[in-house]
C-alpha positions in Angstrom: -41.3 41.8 18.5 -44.2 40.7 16.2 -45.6 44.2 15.5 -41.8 45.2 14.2 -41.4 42.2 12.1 -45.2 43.5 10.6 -43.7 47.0 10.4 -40.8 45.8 8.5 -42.6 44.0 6.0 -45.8 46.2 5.5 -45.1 49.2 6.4 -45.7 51.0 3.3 -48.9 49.3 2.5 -52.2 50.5 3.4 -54.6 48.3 5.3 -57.0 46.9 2.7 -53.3 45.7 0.3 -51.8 44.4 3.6 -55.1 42.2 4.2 -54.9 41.2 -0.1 -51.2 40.5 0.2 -51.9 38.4 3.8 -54.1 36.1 1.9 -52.3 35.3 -1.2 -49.5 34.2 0.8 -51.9 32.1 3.3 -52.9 30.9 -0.2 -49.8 30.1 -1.3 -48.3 28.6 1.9 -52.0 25.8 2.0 -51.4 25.4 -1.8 -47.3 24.5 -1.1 -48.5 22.0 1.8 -50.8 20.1 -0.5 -49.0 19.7 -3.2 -46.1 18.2 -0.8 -48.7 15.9 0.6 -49.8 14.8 -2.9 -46.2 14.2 -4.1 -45.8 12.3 -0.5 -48.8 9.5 -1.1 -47.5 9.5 -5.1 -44.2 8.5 -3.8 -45.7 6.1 -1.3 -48.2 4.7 -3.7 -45.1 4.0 -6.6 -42.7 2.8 -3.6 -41.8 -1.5 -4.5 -43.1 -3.8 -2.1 -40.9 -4.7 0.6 -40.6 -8.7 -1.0 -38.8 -7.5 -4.1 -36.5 -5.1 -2.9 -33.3 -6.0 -0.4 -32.3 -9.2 1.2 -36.0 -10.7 0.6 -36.4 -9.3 -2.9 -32.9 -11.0 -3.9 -33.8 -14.5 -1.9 -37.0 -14.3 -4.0 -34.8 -13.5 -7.1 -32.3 -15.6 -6.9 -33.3 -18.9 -4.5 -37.5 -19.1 -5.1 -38.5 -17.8 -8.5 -39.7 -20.9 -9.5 -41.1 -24.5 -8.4 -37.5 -26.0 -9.6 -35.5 -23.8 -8.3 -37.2 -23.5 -4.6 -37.4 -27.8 -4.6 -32.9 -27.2 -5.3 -32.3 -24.4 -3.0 -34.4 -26.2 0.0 -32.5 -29.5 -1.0 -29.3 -27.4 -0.5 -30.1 -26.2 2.7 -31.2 -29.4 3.9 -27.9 -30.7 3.0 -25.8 -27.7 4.3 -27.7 -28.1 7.4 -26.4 -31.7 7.4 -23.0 -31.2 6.8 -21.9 -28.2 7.8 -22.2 -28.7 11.7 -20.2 -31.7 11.5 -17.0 -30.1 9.4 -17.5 -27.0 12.1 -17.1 -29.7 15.0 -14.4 -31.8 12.9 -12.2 -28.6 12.1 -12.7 -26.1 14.9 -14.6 -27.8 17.8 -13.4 -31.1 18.5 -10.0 -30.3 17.4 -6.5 -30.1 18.4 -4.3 -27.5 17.8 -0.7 -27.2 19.7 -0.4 -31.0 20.7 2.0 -33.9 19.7 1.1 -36.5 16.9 0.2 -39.2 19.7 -2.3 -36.6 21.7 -3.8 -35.9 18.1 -4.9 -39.4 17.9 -7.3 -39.1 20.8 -8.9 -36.0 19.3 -12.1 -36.5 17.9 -11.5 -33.8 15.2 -8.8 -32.5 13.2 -5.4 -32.7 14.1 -4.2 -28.7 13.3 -0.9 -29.8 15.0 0.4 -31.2 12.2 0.6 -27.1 10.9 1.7 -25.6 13.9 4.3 -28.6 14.8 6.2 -28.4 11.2 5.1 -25.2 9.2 8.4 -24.0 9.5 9.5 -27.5 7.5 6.5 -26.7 5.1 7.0 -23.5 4.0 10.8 -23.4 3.8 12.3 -27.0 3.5 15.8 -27.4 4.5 16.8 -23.9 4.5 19.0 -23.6 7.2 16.7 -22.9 10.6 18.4 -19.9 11.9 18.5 -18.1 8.4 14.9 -18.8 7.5 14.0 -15.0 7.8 16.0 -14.4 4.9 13.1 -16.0 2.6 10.4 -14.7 4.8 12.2 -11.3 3.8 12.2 -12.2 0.5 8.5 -13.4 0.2 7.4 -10.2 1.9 9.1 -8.1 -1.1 8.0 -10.1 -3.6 4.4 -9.6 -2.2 5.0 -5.7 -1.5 6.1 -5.3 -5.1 2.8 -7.4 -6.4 0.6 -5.0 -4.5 2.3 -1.6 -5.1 1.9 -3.4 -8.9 -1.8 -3.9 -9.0 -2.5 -0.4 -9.6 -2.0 0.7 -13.3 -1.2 3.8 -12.5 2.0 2.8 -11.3 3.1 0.9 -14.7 5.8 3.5 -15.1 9.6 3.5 -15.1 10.0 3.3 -11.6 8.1 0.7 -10.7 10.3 -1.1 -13.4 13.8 -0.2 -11.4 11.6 -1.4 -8.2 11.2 -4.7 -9.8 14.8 -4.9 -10.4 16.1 -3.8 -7.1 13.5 -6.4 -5.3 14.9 -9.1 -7.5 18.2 -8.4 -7.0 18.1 -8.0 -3.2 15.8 -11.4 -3.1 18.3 -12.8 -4.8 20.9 -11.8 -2.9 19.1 -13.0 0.7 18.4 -16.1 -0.8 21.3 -17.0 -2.0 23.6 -15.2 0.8 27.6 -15.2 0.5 28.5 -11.6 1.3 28.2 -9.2 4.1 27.1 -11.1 7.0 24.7 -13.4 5.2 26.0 -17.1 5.0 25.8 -19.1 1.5 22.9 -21.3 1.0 22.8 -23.8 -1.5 20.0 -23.8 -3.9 19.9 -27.2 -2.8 18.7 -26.1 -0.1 15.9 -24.6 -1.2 12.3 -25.4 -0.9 8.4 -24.8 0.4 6.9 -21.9 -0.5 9.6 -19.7 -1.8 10.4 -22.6 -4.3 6.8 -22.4 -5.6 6.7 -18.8 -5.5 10.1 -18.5 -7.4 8.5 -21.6 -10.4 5.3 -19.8 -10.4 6.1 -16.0 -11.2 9.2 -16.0 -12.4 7.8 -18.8 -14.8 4.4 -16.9 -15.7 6.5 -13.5 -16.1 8.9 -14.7 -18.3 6.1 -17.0 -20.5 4.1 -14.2 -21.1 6.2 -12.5 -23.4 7.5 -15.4 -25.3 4.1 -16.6 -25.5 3.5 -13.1 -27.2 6.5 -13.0 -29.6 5.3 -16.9 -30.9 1.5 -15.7 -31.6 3.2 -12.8 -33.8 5.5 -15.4 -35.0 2.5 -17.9 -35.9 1.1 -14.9 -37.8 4.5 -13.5 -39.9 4.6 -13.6 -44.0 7.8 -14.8 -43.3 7.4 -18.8 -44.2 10.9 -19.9 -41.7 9.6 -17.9 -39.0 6.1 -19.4 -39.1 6.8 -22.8 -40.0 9.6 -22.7 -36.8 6.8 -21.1 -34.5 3.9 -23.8 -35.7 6.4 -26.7 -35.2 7.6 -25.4 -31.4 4.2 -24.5 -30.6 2.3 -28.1 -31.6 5.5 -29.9 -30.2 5.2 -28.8 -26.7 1.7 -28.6 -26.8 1.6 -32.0 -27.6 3.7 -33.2 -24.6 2.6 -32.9 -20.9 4.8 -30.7 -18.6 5.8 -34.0 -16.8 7.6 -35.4 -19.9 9.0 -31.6 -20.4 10.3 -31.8 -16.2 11.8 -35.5 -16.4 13.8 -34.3 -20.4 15.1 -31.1 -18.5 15.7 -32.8 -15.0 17.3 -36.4 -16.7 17.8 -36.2 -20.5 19.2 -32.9 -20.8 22.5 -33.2 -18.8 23.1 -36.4 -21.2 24.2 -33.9 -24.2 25.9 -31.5 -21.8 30.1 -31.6 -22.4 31.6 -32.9 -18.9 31.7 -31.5 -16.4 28.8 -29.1 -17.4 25.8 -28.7 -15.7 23.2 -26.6 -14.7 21.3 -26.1 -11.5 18.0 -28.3 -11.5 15.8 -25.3 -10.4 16.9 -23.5 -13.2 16.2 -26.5 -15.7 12.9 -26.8 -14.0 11.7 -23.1 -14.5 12.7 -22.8 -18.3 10.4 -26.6 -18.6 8.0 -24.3 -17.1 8.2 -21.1 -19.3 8.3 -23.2 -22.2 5.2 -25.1 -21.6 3.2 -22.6 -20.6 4.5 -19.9 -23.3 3.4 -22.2 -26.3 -0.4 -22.3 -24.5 0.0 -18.5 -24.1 0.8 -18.4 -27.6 -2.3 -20.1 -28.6 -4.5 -17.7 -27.2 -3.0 -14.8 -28.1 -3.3 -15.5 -31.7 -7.1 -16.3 -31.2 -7.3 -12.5 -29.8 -4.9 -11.2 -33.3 -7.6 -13.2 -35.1 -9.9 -11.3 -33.9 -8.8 -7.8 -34.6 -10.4 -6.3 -38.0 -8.7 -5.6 -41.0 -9.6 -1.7 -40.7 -7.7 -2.1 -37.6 -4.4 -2.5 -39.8 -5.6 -0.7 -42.5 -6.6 2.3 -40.4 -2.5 2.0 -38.6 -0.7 1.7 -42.4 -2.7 4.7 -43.2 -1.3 6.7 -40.5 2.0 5.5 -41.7 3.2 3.2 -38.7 5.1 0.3 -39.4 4.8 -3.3 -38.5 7.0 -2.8 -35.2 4.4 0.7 -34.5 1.1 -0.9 -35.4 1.5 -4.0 -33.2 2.6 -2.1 -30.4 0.3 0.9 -30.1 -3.0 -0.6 -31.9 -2.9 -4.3 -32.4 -1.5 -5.6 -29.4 -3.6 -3.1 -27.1 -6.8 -4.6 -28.2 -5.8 -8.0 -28.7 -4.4 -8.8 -25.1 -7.9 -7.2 -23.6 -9.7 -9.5 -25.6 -8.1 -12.5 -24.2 -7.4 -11.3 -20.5 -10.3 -14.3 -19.1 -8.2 -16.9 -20.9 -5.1 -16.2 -20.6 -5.7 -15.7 -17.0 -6.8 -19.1 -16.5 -3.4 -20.6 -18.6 -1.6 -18.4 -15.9 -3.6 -20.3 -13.3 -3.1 -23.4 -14.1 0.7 -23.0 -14.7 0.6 -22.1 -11.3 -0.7 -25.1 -10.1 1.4 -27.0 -12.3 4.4 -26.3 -10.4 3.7 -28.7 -8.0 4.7 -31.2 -10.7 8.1 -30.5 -10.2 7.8 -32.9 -7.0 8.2 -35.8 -9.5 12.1 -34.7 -9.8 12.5 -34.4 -6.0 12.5 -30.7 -5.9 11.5 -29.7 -2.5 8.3 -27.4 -3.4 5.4 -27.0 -0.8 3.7 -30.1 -1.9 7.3 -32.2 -1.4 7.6 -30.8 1.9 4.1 -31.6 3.0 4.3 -34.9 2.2 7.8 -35.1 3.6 5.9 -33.9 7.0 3.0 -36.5 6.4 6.2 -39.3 6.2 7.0 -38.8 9.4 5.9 -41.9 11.7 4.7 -39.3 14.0 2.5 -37.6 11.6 1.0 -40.4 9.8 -2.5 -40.7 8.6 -3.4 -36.5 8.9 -2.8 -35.9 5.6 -6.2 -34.5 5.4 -5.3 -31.7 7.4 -1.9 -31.1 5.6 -3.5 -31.0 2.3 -6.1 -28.8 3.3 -3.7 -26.3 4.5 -1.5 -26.9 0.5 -5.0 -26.0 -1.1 -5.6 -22.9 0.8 -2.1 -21.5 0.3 -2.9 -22.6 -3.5 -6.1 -21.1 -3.4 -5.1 -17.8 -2.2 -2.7 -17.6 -5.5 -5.4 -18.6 -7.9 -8.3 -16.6 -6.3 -5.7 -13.7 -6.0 -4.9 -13.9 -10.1 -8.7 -14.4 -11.1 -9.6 -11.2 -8.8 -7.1 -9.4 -10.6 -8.0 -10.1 -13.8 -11.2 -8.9 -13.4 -10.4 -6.0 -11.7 -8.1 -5.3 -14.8 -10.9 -6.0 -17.5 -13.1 -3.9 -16.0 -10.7 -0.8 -16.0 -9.7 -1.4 -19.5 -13.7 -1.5 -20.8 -14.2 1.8 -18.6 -11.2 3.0 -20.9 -9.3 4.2 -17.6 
């Protein structure tokens, strides 16, 4: 086999070129293996030590780069070490889960019970037991639709008729009265629905206003900016609790007789109107910070005012203030559970409604740690989001 392959390849040569061409490419093949070896040691010899690079290099980094800094982080871990195997005992080891409130008073650690006894109280209120799925229903399209809407790709005209048909049908579940769905009172609303229905309903419709004011703050036209200035220093001079107890107590005093309106409603426009004039604020700090050439460069081009905001104003501005508006939005969220003040049955009023309970007395620990998380899951939600979209809108995607 080896004398072919030889017959293939130098079969035309004569003996002394066949020996020449044999060394050049023994040569070659010695001069190839040593300069791989070389580049091998070179790449060794400029590899990082194994302490700056991965888990170590980043401890070293981050934790022990200095005297201060090592005498904090072992001071931390001292007290982690401290306190963390006691909460893990408190909330997972010594604790009870499915028992009543009397068993939970004998368990050394947290009493969980209090959640698995009454979450169906806590997240619905007095919505009617045997219809409760109808707000589950609801809740699960309202978070299907936030989802599908996190993508910006899908900011298009259907995702708009999507938002209205999921309203619509939420509405409808919620509120029942034809086909086979029995009427509920909004009376009868409450828990986590409630909050979810104050929270983006609220932030959706405050946005825009919010918008529309900072424009308004900015006209040439003097009525139009003296009325935006006054509304917007008014109510941000007010807390939301004053704003709640006028739309829940004062309000109904200048209605005719026998005119009223329902007290969730009353509550959620208290809402959008605090939180738009805050919005309002910080959208003008982002116009303020557009250039003049901006303008310039859009009157040029011939666009007018209606044009200009909308396609190169407004674009830039609302990037600029994405972190802070974000946080506004944030704490409007958490803001609705103020609305407990005028006995509207939100998650909070539930929860302590639970914690009233003889039976359930003194775990309010427990009860409030399950609120937060629920609350925290919102907020960390939003904040993740935001960033998500900032990031996008710098990559110019």
């Amino acid at each position: 086999m080896l004398e072919e392959v030889e017959a293939f390849l130098f079969g035309g040569l004569s003996p002394p070129n066949k020996k020449s061409l044999l060394c050049e490419l023994g040569v070659s093949a010695v001069r190839r293996e040593f300069v791989s070896m070389e580049e091998a040691v070179r790449a060794e010899a400029l590899r990082p030590p194994v302490t700056s690079i991965g888990p170590i290099g980043w401890v070293r980094r981050n934790l022990f780069n200095g005297a201060l800094n090592s005498i904090l982080t072992v001071i931390i871990l001292l007290f982690l070490g401290k306190v963390v195997p006691s909460l893990v005992r408190w909330a997972f080891i010594d604790s009870a889960w499915f028992t009543s409130g009397q068993a939970c008073r004998k368990a050394a650690g947290a009493c969980w019970s209090i959640i698995s006894t009454n979450y169906r109280f806590i997240l619905f209120g007095f919505y009617p037991y045997e219809e409760q799925w109808r707000p589950l229903l609801s809740m699960g399209i309202l978070f299907g639709l936030l989802l599908y809407s996190r993508d910006r790709t899908h900011w298009k005209k259907p995702l708009a008729y999507a938002w209205i048909a999921g309203l619509f049908v939420m509405g409808l579940l919620m509120t029942g009265g034809i086909f086979w769905l029995k009427p509920v009172e909004s009376t009868q609303w409450g828990g986590l629905p409630l909050t979810l229905l104050l929270a983006v309903f609220g932030l959706t419709a405050a946005y825009p206003l919010g918008v529309v004011l900072a424009l308004g703050r900015r006209s040439k036209m003097p009525a139009v900016k003296v009325l935006c200035i006054v509304y917007i220093e008014l109510i941000r001079g007010v807390p939301l609790i004053s704003l709640l107890f006028m739309s829940s107590v004062i309000l109904p005093l200048f209605l005719p007789e026998g005119v009223t309106f329902n007290k969730i409603l009353r509550a959620q426009v208290a809402i959008i109107l605090f939180t738009a004039a805050y919005i309002a604020e910080v959208v003008r700090g982002g116009l303020q910070g557009i250039s003049r050439g901006q303008y310039e460069a859009a009157h040029s081009m011939g666009l007018n005012y209606y044009l200009t905001m909308r396609l190169v104003i407004l674009p830039q501005a609302l990037k600029i203030v994405i972190p802070p508006t974000v946080s506004i939005l944030i704490s409007a969220f958490k803001d609705t559970s103020l609305v407990v003040i005028i006995a509207l049955f939100d998650l909070l009023k539930t929860t302590q409604t639970v914690l009233s309970k003889p039976e359930w007395m003194g775990f309010s620990r427990e009860a409030y740690v399950f609120v937060a998380l629920l609350y925290f899951l919102g907020c960390f939600s939003m904040s993740n989001y935001s960033r998500k979209l900032e990031k996008e809108l710098s990559r110019g995607t």
